[in-house]
Short mmCIF file of the C-alpha atoms (twelve columns), coordinates in Angstrom:
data_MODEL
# 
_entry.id   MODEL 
# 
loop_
_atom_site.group_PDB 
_atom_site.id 
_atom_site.type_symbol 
_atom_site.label_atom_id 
_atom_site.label_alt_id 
_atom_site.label_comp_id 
_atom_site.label_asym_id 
_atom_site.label_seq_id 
_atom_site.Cartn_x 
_atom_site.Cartn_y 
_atom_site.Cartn_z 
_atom_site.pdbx_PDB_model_num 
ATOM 1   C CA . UNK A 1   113.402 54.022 -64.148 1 
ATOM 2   C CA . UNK A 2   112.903 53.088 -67.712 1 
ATOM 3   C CA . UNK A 3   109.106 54.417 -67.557 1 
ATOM 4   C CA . UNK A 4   110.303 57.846 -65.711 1 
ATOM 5   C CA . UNK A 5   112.688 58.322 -68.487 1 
ATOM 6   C CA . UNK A 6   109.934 57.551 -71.397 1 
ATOM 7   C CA . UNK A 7   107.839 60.321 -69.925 1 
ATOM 8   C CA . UNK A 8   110.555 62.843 -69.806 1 
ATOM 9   C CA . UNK A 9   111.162 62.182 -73.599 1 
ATOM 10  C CA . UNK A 10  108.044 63.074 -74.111 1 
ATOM 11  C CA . UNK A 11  108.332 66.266 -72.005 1 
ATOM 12  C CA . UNK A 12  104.927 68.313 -73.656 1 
ATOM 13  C CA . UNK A 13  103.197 65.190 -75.739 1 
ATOM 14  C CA . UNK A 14  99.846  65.227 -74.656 1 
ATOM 15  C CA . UNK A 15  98.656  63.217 -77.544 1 
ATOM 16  C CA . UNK A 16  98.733  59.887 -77.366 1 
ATOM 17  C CA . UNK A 17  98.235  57.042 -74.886 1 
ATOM 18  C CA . UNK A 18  100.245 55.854 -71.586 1 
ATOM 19  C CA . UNK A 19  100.001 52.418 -69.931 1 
ATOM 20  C CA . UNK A 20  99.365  52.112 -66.250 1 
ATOM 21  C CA . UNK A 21  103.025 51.242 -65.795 1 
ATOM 22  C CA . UNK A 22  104.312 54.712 -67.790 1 
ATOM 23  C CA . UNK A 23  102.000 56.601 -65.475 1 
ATOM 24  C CA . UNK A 24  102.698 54.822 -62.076 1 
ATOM 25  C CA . UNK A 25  106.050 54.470 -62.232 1 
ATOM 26  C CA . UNK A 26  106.937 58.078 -63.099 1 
ATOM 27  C CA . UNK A 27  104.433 59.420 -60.365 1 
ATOM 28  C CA . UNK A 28  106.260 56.627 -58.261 1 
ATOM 29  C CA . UNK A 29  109.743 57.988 -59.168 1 
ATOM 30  C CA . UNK A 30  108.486 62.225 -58.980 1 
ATOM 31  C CA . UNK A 31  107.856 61.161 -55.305 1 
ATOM 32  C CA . UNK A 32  110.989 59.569 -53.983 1 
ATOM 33  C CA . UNK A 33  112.520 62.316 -56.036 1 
ATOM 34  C CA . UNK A 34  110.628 64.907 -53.864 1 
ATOM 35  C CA . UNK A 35  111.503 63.366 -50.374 1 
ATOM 36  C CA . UNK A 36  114.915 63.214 -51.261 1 
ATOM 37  C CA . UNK A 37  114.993 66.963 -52.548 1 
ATOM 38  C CA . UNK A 38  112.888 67.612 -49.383 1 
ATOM 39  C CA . UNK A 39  115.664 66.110 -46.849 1 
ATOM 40  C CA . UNK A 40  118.688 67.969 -48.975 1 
ATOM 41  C CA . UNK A 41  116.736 71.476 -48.399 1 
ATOM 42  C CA . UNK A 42  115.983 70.427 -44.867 1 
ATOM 43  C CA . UNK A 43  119.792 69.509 -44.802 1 
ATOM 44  C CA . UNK A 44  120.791 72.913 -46.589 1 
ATOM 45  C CA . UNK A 45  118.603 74.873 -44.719 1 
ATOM 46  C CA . UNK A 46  116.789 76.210 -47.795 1 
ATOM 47  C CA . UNK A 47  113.458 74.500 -46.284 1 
ATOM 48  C CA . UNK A 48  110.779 77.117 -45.588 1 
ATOM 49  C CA . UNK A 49  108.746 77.055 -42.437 1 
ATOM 50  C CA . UNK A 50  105.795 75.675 -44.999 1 
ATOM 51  C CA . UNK A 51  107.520 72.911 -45.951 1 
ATOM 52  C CA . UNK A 52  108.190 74.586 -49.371 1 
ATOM 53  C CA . UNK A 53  112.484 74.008 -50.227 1 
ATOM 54  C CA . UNK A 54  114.499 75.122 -52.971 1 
ATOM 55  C CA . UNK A 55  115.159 71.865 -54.888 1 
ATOM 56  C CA . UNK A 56  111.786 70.298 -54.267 1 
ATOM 57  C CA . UNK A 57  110.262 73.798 -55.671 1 
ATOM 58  C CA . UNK A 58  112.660 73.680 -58.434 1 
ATOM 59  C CA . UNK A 59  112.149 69.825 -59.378 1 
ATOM 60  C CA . UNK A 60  107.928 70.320 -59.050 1 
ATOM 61  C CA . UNK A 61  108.151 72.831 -61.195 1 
ATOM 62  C CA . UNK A 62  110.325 71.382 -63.885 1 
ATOM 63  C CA . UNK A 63  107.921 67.895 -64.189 1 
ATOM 64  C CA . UNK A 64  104.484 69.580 -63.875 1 
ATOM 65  C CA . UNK A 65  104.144 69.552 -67.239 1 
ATOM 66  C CA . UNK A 66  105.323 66.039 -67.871 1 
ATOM 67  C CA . UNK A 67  102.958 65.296 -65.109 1 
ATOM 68  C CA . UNK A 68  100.257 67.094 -67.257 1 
ATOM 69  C CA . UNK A 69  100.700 65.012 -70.241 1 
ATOM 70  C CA . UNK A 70  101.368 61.666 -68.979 1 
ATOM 71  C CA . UNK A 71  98.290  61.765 -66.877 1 
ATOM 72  C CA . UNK A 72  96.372  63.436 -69.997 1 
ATOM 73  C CA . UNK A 73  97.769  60.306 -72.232 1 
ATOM 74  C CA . UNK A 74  96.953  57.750 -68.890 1 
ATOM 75  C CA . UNK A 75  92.983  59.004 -69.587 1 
ATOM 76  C CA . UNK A 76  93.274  58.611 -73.157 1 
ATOM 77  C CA . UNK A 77  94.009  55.153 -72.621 1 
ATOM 78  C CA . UNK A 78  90.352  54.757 -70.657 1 
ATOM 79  C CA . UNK A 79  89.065  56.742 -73.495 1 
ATOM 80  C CA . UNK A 80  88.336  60.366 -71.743 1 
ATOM 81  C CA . UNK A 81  89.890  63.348 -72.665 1 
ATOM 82  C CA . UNK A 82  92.844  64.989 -70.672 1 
ATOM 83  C CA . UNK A 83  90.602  68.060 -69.317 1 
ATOM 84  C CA . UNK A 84  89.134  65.728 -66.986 1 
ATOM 85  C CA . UNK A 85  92.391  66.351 -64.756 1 
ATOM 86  C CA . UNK A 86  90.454  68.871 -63.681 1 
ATOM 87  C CA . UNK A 87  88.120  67.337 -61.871 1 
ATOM 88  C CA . UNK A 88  90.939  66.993 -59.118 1 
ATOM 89  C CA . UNK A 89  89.916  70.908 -58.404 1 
ATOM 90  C CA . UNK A 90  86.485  68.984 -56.369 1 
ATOM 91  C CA . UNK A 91  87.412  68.409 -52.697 1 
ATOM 92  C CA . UNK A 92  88.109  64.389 -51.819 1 
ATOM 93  C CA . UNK A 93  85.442  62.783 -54.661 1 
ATOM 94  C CA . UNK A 94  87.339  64.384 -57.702 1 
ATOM 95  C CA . UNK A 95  91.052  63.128 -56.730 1 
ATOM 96  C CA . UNK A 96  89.915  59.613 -55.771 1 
ATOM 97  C CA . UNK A 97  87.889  59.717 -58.988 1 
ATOM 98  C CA . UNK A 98  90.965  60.598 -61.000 1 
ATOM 99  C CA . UNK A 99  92.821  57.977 -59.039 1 
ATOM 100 C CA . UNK A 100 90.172  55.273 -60.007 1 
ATOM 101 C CA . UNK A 101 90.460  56.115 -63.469 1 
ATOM 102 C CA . UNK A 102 94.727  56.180 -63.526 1 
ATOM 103 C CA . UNK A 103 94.658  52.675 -61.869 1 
ATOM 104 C CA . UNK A 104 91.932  51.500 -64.702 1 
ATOM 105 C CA . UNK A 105 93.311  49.104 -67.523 1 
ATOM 106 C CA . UNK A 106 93.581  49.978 -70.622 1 
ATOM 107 C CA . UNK A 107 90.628  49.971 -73.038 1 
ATOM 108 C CA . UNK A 108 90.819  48.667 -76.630 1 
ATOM 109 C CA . UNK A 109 91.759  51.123 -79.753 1 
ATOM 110 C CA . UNK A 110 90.161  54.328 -79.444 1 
ATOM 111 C CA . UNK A 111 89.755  57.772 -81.057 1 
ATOM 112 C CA . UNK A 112 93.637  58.578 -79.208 1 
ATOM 113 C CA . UNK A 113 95.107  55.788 -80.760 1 
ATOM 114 C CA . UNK A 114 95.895  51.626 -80.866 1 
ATOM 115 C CA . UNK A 115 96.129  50.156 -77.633 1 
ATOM 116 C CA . UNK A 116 99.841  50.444 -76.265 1 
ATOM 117 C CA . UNK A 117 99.353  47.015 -75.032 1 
ATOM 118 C CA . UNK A 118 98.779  45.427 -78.384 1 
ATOM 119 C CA . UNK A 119 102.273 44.151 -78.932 1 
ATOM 120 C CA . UNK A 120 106.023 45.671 -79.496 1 
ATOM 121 C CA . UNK A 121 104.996 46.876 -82.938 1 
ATOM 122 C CA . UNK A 122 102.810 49.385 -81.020 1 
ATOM 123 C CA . UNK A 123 105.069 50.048 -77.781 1 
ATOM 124 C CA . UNK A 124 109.045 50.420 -77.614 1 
ATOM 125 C CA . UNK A 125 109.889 50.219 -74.007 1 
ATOM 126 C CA . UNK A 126 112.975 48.535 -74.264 1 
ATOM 127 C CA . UNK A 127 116.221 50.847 -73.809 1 
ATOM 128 C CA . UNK A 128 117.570 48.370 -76.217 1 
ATOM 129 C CA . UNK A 129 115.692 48.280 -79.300 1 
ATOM 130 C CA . UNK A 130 115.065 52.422 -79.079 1 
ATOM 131 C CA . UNK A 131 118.617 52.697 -79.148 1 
ATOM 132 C CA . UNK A 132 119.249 50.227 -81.714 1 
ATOM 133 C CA . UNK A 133 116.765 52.746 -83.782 1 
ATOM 134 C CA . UNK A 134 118.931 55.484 -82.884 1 
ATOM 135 C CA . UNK A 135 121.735 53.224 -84.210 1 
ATOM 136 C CA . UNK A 136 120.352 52.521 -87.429 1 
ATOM 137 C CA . UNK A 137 118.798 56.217 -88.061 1 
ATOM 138 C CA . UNK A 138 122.106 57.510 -87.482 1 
ATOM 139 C CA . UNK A 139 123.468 54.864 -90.744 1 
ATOM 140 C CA . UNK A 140 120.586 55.896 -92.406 1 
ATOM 141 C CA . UNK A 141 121.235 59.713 -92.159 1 
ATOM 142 C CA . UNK A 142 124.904 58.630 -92.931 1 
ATOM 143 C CA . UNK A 143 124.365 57.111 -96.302 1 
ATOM 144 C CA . UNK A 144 126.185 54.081 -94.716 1 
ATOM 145 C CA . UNK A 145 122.854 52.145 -95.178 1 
ATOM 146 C CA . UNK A 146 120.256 52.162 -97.722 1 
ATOM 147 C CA . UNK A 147 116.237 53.293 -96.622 1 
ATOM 148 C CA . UNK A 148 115.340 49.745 -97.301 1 
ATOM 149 C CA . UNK A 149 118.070 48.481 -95.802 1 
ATOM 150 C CA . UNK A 150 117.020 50.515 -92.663 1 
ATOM 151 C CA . UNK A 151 113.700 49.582 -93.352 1 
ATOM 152 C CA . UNK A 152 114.120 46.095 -93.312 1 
ATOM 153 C CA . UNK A 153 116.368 46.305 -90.100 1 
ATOM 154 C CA . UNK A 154 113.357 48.269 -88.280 1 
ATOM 155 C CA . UNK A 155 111.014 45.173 -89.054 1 
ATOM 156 C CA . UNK A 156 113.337 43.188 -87.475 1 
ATOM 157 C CA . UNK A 157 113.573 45.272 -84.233 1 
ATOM 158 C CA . UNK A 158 109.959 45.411 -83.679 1 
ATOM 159 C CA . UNK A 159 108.330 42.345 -84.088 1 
# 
């Protein structure tokens, strides 16, 4: 859940990189989301004879952007660019193409950035230490704690 959340709050940020795990788990998540949205219009009657309901419309619409950008930042992490989501538009060899290259590991630094894998310093995916952050920007913006003392405590959180 922690990954679906991560893409959210990065709702447009197509800059970047995303780790197999930030990618999977949100297109993992988007799905069961769907199905259950799917049953409630079914349930509701707000199911069209396509298939097409309400909620479901409403929910695909609101995280086809996020979908955008994570899988844009999930090929920066291979190294290509995010236009090559495109290639999903060829019949059968362009989605399991795209597929191959979202379940590929992640390369080393590249021209989109330093490998998300590198170490903590590089990727905050703990609930924890972003909200400690939050904590300590919040006593910075305050004047209840100096920059260096925020500084210092911000070393400390990340490695």
């Amino acid at each position: 859940m922690n990954w679906y959340l991560i893409v959210l709050k990065k709702y447009a940020t197509f800059s970047g990189r995303a780790q197999r795990a930030e990618y999977w788990y949100f297109i993992l998540f988007s799905m069961i989301a769907s199905i259950v949205l799917t049953i409630l219009d079914a349930m509701l009657g707000t199911l069209s004879p396509g298939g097409t309901g309400l909620l479901s419309g409403i929910y695909s619409l609101a995280v086809f952007i996020p979908a955008l950008a994570v899988g844009a930042r999930r090929l920066h992490d291979i190294g290509k660019s995010g236009w090559w989501q495109l290639i999903v538009l060829i019949p059968i060899i362009g989605v399991i193409l795209l597929i191959v290259w979202f379940a590929t590991d992640s390369k080393e630094d590249n021209q989109y950035g330093e490998n998300p894998k590198k170490g903590s310093q590089t990727n905050i995916t703990n609930d924890n230490s972003i909200e400690q952050l939050e904590k300590l920007a919040d006593l910075k913006e305050k004047g209840i704690i100096t920059e260096e003392e925020f500084n210092s405590k911000k070393q400390e959180l990340l490695g």
